[in-house]
FIZASE-270684 format. One record per atom (N, C-alpha, C): residue number from 1; x, y, z. Coordinates in Angstrom, 3 decimals, decimal comma. Atoms other than C-alpha are relative to their C-alpha. Last residue first. Example, Ala and Ser with C-alpha at 12.3 -4.5 7.8 and 13.67 -1.06 7.14 Angstrom:
BEGIN
- 2; -0,820; -1,190; -0,060
- 2; 13,670; -1,060; 7,140
- 2; -0,770; 1,090; 0,730
- 1; 0,890; -1,190; 0,000
- 1; 12,300; -4,500; 7,800
- 1; 0,900; 1,200; 0,000
//
This chain:
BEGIN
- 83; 1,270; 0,034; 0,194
- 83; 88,940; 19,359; 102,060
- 83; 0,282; -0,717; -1,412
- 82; 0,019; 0,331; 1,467
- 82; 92,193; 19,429; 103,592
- 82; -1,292; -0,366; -0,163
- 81; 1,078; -0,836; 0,898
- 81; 91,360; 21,056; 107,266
- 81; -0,069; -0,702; -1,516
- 80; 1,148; 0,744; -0,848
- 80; 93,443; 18,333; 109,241
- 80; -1,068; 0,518; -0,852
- 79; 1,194; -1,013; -1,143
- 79; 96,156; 18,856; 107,181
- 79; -1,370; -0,444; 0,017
- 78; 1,443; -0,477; 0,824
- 78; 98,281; 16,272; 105,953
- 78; -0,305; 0,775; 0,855
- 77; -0,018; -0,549; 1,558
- 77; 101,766; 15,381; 106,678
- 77; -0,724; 0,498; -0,814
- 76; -0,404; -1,531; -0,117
- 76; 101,433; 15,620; 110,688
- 76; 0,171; 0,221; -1,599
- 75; -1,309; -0,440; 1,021
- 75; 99,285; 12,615; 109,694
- 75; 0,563; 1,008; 0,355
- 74; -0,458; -0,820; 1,039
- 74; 96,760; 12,434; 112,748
- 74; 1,373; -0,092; -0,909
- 73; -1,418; -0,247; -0,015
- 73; 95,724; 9,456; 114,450
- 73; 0,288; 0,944; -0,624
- 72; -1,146; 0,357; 1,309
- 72; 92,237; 8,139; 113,879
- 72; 1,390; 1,129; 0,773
- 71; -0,051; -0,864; 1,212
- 71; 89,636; 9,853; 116,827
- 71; 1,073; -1,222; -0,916
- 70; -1,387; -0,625; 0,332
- 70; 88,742; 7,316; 119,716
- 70; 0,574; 0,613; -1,648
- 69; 0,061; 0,715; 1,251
- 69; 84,807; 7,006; 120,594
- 69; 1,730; 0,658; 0,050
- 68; -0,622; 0,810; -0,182
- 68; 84,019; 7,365; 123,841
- 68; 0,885; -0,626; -0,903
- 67; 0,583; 1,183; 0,543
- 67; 81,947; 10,179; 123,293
- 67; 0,002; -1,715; 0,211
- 66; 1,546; 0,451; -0,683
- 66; 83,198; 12,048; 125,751
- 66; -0,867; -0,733; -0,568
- 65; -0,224; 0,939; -1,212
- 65; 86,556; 11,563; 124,206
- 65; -0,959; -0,029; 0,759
- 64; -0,341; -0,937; -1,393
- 64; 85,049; 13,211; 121,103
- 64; 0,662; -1,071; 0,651
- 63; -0,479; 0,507; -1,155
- 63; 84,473; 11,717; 117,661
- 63; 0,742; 0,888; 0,877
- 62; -1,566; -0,123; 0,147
- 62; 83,094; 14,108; 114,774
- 62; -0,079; -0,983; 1,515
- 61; -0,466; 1,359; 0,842
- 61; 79,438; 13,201; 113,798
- 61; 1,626; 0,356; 0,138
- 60; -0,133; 1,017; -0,143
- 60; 77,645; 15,457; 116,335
- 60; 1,014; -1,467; -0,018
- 59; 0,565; 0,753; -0,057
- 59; 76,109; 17,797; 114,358
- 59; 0,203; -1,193; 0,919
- 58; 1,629; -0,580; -0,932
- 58; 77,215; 20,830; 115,981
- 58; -0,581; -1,188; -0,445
- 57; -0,141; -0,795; -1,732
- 57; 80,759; 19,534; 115,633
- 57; -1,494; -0,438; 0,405
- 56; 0,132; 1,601; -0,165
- 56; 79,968; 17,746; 111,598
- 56; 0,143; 0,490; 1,762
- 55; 1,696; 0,396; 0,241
- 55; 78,545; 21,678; 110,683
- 55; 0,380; -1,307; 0,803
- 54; 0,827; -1,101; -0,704
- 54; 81,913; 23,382; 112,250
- 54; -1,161; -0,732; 0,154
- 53; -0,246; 0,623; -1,204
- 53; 84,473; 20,491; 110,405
- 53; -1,184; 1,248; 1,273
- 52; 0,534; 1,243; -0,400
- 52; 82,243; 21,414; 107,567
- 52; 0,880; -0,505; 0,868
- 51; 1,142; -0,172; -0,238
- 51; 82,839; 25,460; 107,833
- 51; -0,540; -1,556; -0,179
- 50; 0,414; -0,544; -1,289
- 50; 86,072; 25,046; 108,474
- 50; -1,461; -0,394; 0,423
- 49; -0,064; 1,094; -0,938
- 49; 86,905; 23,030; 105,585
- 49; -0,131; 0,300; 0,910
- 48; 1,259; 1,768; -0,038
- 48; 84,711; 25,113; 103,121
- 48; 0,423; -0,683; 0,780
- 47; 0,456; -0,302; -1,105
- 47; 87,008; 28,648; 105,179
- 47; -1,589; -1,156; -0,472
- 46; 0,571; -0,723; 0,446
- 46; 90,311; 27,183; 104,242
- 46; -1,804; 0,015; 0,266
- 45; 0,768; 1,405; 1,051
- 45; 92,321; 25,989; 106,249
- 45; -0,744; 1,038; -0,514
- 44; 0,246; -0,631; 1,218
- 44; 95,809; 27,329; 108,129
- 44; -1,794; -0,343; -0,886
- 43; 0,692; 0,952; 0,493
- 43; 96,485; 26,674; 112,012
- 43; -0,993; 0,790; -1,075
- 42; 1,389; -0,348; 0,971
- 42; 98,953; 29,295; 113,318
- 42; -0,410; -1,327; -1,174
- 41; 0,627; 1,307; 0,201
- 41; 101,405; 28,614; 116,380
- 41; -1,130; 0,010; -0,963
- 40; -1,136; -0,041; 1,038
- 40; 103,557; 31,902; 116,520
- 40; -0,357; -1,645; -0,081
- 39; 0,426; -0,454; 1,619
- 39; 100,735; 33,545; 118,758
- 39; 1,051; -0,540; -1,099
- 38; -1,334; 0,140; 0,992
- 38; 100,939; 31,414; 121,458
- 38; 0,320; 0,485; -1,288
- 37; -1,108; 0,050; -0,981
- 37; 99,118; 33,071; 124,232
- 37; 0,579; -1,035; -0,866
- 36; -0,774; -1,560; -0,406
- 36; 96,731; 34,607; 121,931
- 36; 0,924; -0,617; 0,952
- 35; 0,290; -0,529; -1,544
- 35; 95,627; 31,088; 120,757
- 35; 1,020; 1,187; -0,045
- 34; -1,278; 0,448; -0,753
- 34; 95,662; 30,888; 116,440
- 34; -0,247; 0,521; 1,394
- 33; 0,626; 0,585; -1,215
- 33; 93,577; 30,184; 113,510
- 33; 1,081; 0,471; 0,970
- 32; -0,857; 0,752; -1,265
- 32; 94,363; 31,223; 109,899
- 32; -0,770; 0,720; 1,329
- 31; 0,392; -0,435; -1,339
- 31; 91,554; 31,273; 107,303
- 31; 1,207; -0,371; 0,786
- 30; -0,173; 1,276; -0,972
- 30; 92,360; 30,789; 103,618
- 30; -0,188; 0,708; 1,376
- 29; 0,390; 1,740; 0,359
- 29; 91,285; 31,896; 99,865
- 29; 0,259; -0,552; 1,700
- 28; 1,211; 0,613; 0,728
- 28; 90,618; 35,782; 100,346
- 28; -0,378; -1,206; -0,422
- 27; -0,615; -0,388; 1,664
- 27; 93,226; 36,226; 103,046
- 27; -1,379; -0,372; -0,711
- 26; 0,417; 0,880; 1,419
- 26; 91,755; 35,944; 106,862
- 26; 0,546; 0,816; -1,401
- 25; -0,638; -0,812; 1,152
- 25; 93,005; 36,484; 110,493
- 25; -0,649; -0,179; -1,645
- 24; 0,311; -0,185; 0,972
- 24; 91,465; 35,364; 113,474
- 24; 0,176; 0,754; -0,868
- 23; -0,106; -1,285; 0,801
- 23; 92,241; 35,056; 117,058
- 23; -0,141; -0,487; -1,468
- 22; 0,327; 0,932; 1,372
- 22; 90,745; 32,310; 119,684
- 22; 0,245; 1,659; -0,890
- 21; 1,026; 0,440; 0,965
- 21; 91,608; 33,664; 123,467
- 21; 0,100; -0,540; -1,637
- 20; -0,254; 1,185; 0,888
- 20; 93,663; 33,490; 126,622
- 20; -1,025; -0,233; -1,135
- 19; 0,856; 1,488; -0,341
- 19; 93,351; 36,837; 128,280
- 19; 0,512; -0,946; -1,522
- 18; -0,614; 0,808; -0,281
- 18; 96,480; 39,266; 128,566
- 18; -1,150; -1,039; -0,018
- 17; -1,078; 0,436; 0,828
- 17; 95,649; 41,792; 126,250
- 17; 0,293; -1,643; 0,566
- 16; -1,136; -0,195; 0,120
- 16; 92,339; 42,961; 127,665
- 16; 1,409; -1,204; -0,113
- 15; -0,853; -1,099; 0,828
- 15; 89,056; 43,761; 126,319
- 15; 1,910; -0,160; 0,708
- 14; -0,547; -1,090; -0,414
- 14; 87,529; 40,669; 126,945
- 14; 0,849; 0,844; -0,208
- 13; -1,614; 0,478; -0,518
- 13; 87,376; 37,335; 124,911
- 13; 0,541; 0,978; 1,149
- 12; 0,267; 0,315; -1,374
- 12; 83,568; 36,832; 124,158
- 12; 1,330; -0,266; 0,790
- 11; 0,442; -1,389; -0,976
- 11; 84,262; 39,764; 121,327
- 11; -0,285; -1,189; 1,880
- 10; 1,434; 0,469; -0,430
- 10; 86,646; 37,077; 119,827
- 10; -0,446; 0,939; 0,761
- 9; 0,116; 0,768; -1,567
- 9; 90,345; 38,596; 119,008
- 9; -1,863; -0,077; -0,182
- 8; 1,294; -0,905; -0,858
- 8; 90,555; 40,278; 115,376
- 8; -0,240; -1,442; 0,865
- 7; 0,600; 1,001; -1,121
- 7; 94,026; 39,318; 113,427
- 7; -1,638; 0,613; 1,028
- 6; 1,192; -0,158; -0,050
- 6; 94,537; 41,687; 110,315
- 6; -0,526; -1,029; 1,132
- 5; -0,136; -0,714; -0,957
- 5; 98,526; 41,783; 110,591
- 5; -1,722; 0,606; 0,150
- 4; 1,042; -0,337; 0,106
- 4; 99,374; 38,730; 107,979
- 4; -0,564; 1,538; 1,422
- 3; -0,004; -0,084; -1,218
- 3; 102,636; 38,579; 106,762
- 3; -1,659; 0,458; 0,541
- 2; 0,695; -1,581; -0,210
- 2; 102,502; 37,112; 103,887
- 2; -0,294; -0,038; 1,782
- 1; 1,277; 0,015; -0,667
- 1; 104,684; 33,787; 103,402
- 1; -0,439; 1,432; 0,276
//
């Protein structure tokens, strides 16, 4: 696995080390994901399944618990991103 060491913290994250934020790394085919307070937890996809689990969000069409609606179950064998 490549080690990746291009991570860039969210500018709405503050400048210092210890806040809890959304970091970002990217290769030319895949996006990893990961909280600054676990950094050794990294969520892989690439950046068409991002960008339509992003569009179905703002649209709406993904089930929430405020919705009421209950999500499907996840496969830990599949990824969530597979497009």
């Amino acid at each position: 696995m490549t080690t990746l060491d291009n991570w860039q913290k969210s500018s709405f994250s503050g400048s210092g080390d210890g806040n809890n934020c959304l970091e970002l790394a990217a290769t030319p085919t895949t996006l990893h994901l990961r909280e600054s307070d676990t950094p050794t937890t990294v969520l892989t996809t690439t950046p068409a399944a991002l960008t339509h689990l992003l569009a179905s969000i703002r649209q709406s069409s993904v089930p929430t618990a405020q919705s009421g609606v209950t999500p499907p179950a996840l496969n830990p064998a599949t990824s969530l991103f597979s497009s």
